[in-house]
Phi, psi and omega in degrees: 000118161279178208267347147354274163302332168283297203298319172286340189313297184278017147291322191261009183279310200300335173277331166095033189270341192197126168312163165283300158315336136317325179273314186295333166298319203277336196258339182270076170241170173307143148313340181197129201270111191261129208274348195118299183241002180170145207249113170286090176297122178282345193246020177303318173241047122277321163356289188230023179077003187215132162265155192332130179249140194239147163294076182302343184285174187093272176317133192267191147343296183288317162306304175314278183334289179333297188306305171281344189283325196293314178293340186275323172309342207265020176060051165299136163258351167233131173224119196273159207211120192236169189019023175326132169267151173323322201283322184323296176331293237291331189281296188286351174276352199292334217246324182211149166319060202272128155259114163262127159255155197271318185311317180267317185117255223329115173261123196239114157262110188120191172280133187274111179322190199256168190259109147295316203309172205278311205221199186238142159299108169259096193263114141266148165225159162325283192215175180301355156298335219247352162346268175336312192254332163305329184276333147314326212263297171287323179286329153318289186319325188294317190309302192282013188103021197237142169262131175255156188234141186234113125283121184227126164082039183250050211259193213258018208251345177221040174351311183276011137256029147292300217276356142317306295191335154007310204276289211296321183276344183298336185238017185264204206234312156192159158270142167239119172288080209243119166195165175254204177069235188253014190047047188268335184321294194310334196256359166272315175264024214223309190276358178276319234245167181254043191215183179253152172229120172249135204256145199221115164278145201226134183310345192259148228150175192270173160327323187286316216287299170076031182069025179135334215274011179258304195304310197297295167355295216287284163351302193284337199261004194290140180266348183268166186268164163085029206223099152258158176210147189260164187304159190310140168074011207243052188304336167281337160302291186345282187315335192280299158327296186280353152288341174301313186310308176288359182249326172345000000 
């Protein structure tokens, strides 16, 4: 239950549509459901407004399924799935409705909500490498409800396919900066845009590059204002951060 669902839940108690003992059975369950090999938070979302999101790397197959089949009884109606492997799909699609993207990792059970959100999400990348954590990134943001808009391959080695581009970032709600190399994309849209930008540095790059950590440098050391940044590679964190923004 999310705080939605709570909320119409005490909508219909105030109406007399549902007993106070009828609510109180449906909200007086464990906080976490313990599975054994894992304790499912059930209540995150009332908590934080989102529910437990599961982390695929690690995990096998079986776990994975188990976790989302457990999320789908407790009438999760979306369950994001993050670094998913292809065999994990292929084994949780025999059993629930999964859309897997190969690019991202991301796996998705259920119907994707209707876009609540104020504005629009803009997920940019340096380049085409970089496709794969942007798209953990958008496709997060998308799970909660948010419309995205994807500028791909606007990095700063061509400047002037940024800047095509002014009226979309001049109007968005919040931005995501996603590059490898040196990172300079965040700090080229963090001075154009009036809006806050998090910036999601990526591993990819040359030997110097140190698997991200010259882009992570560069993001955290960036001079324009209004620019946070989550750890390398961490395009879900990114989405996640920025739907929060957008529902503000």
């Amino acid at each position: 239950m999310d705080k939605k669902e709570l909320q119409e839940l005490l909508t219909q108690v105030s109406e007399g549509r549902v007993t106070p003992d009828e609510a109180m059975l449906r909200i007086k369950t464990e906080p976490y459901k313990d599975m054994g090999f894992a304790k499912l938070d059930t209540h995150r979302g009332i908590r934080q407004g989102a529910s437990e999101v599961i982390y695929g790397a690690g995990k096998t197959k079986e776990q994975i399924r188990a976790i989302a089949g457990e999320m789908v009884r407790e009438r999760e109606k979306t369950v994001l799935i993050t670094r998913m492997s292809r065999e994990a799909a292929d084994y949780v699609s025999e059993e629930l409705p999964l859309i897997y993207d190969e690019a991202s990792r991301i796996g998705i059970v259920g119907e994707l909500p209707p876009k609540d959100g104020k504005g629009k999400i803009i997920v940019a990348t340096g380049g085409t490498s970089d496709i794969p954590v942007a798209e953990e990134a958008a496709l997060t943001a998308e799970v909660y409800g948010n419309e995205v808009l994807r500028l791909y391959d606007v990095g700063v080695a061509g400047i002037h396919r940024l800047m095509s581009h002014m009226e979309d970032i001049m109007s968005a709600r919040v931005i995501i900066a996603i590059a490898g190399m040196e990172g300079a994309l965040a700090s080229v849209i963090g001075g154009m845009a009036d809006c806050p930008v998090i910036a999601v540095p990526t591993s990819v790059g040359y030997g110097a590059n140190f698997g991200g950590l010259s882009a992570l440098l560069s993001m955290l050391n960036s001079c324009a204002s209004g620019i946070s940044v989550v750890n390398i590679d961490n395009g879900f964190g990114a989405g996640y951060l920025a739907s929060m923004i957008n529902h503000l």
